[in-house]
Chimera marker file (.cmm) of the C-alpha trace (Angstrom):
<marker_set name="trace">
<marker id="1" x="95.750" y="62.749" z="92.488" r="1" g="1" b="0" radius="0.5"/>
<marker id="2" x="93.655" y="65.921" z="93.076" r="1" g="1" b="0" radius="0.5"/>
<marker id="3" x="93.387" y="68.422" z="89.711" r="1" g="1" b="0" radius="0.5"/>
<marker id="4" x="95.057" y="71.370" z="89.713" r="1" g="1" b="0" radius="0.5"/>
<marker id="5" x="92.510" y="74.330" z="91.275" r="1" g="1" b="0" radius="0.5"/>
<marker id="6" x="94.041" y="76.967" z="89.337" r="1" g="1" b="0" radius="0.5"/>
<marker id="7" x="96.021" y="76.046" z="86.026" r="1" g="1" b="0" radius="0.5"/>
<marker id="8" x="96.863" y="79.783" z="85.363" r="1" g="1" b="0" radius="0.5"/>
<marker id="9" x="98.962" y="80.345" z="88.347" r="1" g="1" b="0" radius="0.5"/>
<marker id="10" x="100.756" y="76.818" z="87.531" r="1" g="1" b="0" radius="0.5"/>
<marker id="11" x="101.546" y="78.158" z="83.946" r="1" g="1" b="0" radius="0.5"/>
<marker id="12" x="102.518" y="81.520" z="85.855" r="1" g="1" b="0" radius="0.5"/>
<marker id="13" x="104.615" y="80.188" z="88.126" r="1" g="1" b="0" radius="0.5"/>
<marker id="14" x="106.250" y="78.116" z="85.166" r="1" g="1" b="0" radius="0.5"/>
<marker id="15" x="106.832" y="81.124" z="83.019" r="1" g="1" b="0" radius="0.5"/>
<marker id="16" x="108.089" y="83.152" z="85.962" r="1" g="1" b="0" radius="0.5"/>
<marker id="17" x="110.773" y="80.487" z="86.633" r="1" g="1" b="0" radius="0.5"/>
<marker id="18" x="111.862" y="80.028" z="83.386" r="1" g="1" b="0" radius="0.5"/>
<marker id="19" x="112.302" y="83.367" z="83.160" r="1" g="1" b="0" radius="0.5"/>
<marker id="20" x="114.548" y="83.416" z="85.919" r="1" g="1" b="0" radius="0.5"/>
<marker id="21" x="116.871" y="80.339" z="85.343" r="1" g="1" b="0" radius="0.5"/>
<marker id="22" x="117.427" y="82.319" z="81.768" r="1" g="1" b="0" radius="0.5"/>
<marker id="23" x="118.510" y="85.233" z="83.602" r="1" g="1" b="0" radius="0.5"/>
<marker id="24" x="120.877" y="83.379" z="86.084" r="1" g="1" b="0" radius="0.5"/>
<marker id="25" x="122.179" y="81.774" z="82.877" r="1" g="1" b="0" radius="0.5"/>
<marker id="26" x="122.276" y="84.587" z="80.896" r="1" g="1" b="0" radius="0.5"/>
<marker id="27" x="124.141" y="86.282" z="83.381" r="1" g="1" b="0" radius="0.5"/>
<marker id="28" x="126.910" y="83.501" z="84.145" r="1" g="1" b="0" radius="0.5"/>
<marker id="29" x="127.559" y="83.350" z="80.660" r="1" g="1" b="0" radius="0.5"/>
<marker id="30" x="127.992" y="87.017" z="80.761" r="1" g="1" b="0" radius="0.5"/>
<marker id="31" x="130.205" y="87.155" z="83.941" r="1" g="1" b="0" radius="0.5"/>
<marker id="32" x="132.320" y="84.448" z="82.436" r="1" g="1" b="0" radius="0.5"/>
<marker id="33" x="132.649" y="85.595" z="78.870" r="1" g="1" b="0" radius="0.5"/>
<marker id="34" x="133.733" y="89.870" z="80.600" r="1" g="1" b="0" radius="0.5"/>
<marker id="35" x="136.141" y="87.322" z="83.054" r="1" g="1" b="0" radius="0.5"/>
<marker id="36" x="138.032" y="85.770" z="79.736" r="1" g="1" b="0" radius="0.5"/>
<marker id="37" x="137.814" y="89.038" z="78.305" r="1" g="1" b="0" radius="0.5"/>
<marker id="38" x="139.735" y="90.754" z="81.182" r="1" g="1" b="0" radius="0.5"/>
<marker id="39" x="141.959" y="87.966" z="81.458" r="1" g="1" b="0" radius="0.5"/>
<marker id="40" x="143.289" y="88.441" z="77.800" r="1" g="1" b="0" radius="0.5"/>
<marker id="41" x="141.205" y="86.283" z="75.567" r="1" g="1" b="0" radius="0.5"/>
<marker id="42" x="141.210" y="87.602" z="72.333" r="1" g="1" b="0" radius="0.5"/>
<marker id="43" x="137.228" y="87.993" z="71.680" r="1" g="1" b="0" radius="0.5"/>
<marker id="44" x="138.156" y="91.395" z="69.713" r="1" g="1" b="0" radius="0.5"/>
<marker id="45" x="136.938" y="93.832" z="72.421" r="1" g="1" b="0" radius="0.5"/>
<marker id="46" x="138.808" y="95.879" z="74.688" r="1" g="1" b="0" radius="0.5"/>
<marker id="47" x="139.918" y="95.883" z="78.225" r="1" g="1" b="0" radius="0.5"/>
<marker id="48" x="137.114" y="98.040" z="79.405" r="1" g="1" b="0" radius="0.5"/>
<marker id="49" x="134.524" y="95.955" z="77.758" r="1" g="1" b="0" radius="0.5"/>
<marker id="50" x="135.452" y="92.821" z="79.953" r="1" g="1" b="0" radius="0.5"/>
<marker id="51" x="134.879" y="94.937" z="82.643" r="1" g="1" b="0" radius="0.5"/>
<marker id="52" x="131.278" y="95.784" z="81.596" r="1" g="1" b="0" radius="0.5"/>
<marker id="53" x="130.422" y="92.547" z="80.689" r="1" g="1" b="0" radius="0.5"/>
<marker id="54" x="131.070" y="91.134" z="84.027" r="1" g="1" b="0" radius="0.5"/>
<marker id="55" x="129.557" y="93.656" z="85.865" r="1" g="1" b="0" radius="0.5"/>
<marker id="56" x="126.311" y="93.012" z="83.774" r="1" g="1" b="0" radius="0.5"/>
<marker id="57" x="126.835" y="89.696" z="84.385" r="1" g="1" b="0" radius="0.5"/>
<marker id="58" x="127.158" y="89.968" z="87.907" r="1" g="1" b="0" radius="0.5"/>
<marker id="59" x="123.832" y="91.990" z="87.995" r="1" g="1" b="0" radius="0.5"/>
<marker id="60" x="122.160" y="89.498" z="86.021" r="1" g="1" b="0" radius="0.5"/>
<marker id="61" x="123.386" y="86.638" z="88.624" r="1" g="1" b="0" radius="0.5"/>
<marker id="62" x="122.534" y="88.550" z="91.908" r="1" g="1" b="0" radius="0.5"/>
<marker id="63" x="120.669" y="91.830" z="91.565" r="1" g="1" b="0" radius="0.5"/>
<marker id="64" x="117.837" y="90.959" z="89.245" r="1" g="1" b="0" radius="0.5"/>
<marker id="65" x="116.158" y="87.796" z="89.747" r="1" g="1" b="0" radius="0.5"/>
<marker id="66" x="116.446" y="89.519" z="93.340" r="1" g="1" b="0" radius="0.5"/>
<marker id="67" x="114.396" y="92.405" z="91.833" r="1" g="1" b="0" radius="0.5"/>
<marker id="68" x="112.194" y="90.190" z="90.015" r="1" g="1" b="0" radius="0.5"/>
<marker id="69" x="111.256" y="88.214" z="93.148" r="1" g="1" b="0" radius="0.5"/>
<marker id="70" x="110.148" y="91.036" z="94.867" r="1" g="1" b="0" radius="0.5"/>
<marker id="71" x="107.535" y="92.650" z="92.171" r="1" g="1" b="0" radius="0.5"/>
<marker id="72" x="106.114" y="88.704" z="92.183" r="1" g="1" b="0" radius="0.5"/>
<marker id="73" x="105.611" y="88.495" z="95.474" r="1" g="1" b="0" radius="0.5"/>
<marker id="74" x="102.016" y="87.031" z="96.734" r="1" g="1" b="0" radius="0.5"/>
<marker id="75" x="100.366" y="89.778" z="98.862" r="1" g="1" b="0" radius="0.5"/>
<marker id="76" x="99.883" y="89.131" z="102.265" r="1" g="1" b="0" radius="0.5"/>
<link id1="1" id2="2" r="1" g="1" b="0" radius="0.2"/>
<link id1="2" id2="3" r="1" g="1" b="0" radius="0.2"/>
<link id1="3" id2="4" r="1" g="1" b="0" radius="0.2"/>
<link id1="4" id2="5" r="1" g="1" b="0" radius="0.2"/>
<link id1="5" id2="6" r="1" g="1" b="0" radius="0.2"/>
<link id1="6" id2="7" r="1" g="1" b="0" radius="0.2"/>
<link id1="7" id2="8" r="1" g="1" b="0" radius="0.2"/>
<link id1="8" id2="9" r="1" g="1" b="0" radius="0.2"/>
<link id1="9" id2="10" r="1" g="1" b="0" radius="0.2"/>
<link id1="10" id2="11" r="1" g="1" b="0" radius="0.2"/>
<link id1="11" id2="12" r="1" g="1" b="0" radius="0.2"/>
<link id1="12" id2="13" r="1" g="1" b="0" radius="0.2"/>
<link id1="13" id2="14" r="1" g="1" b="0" radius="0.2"/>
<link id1="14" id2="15" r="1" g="1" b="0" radius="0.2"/>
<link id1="15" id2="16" r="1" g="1" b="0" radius="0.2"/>
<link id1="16" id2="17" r="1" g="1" b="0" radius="0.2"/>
<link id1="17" id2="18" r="1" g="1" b="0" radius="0.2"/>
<link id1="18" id2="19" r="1" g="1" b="0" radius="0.2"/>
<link id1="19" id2="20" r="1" g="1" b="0" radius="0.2"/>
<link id1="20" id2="21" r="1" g="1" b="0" radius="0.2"/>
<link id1="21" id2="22" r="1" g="1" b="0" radius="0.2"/>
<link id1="22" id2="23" r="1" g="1" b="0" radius="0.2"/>
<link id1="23" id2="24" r="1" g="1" b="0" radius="0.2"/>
<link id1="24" id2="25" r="1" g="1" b="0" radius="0.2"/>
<link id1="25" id2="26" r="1" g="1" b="0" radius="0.2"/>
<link id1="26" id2="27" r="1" g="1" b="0" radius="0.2"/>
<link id1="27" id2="28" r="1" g="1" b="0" radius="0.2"/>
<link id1="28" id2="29" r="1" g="1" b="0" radius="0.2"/>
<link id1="29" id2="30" r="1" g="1" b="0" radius="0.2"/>
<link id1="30" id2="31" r="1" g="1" b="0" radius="0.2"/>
<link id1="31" id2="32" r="1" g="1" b="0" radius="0.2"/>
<link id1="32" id2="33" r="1" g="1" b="0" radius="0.2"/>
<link id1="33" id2="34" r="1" g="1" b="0" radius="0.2"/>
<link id1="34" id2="35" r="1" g="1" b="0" radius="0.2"/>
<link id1="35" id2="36" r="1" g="1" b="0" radius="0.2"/>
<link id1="36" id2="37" r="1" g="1" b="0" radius="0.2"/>
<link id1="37" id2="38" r="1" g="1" b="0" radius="0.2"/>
<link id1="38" id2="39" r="1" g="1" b="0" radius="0.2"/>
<link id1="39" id2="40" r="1" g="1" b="0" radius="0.2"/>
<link id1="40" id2="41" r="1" g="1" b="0" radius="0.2"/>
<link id1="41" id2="42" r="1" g="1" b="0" radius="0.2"/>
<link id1="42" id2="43" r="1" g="1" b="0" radius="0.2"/>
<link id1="43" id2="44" r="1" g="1" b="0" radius="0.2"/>
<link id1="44" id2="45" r="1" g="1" b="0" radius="0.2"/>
<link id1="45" id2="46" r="1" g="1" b="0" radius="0.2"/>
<link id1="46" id2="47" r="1" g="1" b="0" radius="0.2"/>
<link id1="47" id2="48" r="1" g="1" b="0" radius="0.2"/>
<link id1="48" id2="49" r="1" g="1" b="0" radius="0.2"/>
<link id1="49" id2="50" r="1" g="1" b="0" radius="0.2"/>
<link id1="50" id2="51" r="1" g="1" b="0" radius="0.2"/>
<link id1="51" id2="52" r="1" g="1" b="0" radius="0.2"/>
<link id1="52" id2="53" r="1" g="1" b="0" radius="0.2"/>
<link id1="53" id2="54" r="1" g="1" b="0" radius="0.2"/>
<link id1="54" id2="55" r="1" g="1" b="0" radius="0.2"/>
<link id1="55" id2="56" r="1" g="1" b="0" radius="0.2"/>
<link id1="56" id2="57" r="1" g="1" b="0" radius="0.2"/>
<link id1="57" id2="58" r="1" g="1" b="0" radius="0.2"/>
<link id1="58" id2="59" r="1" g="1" b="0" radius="0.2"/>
<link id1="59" id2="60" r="1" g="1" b="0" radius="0.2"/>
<link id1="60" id2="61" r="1" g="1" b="0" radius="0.2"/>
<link id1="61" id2="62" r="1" g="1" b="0" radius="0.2"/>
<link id1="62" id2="63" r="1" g="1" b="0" radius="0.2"/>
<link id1="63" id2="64" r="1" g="1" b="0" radius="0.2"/>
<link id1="64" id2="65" r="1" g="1" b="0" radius="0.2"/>
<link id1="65" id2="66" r="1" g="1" b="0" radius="0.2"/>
<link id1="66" id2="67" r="1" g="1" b="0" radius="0.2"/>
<link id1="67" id2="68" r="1" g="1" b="0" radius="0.2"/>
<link id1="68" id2="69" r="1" g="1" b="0" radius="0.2"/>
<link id1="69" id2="70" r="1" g="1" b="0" radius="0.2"/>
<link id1="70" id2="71" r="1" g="1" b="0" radius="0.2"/>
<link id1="71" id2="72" r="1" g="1" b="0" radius="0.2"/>
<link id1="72" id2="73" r="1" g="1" b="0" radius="0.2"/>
<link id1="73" id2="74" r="1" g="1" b="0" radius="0.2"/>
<link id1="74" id2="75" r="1" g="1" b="0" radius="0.2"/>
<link id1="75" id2="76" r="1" g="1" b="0" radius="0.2"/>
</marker_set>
C-alpha cells in the first residue's frame, strides 16, 4: 500500500463530508419534526411553524449540500 501523497486534502475531503452528512441529517430531522408539527403533534408551536420547519428542512436536504458542492469544486 502506497502512502497517502497529500494528507491535507484526505483530512479535507473528510471534514467536507462530514459536514455534509450533518446537513442531510440535520435537515431530515428538520423536515420530519415541521411534518409532525403540521400534522398535529403537540410540540407547543404553531401551525405556521411546522410549515417553516419543513421548508428549512427541505433546504437543508436538497438545496445546500447542492450549494456546498459547487463552492468545493476542484478547478478544471
Amino acid at each position: 500500500m502506497m502512502p497517502d501523497p497529500n494528507p491535507k486534502l484526505e483530512k479535507q475531503a473528510r471534514d467536507r463530508l462530514a459536514i455534509l452528512l450533518g446537513l442531510r441529517a440535520g435537515g431530515g430531522v428538520l423536515a420530519i419534526l415541521g411534518l409532525w408539527m403540521l400534522l398535529g403533534g403537540s410540540l407547543g408551536g404553531a401551525y405556521g411553524f411546522g410549515w417553516v420547519l419543513m421548508v428549512m428542512g427541505i433546504g437543508g436536504l436538497v438545496v445546500l449540500p447542492k450549494i456546498l458542492l459547487r463552492a468545493w469544486r476542484s478547478p478544471r
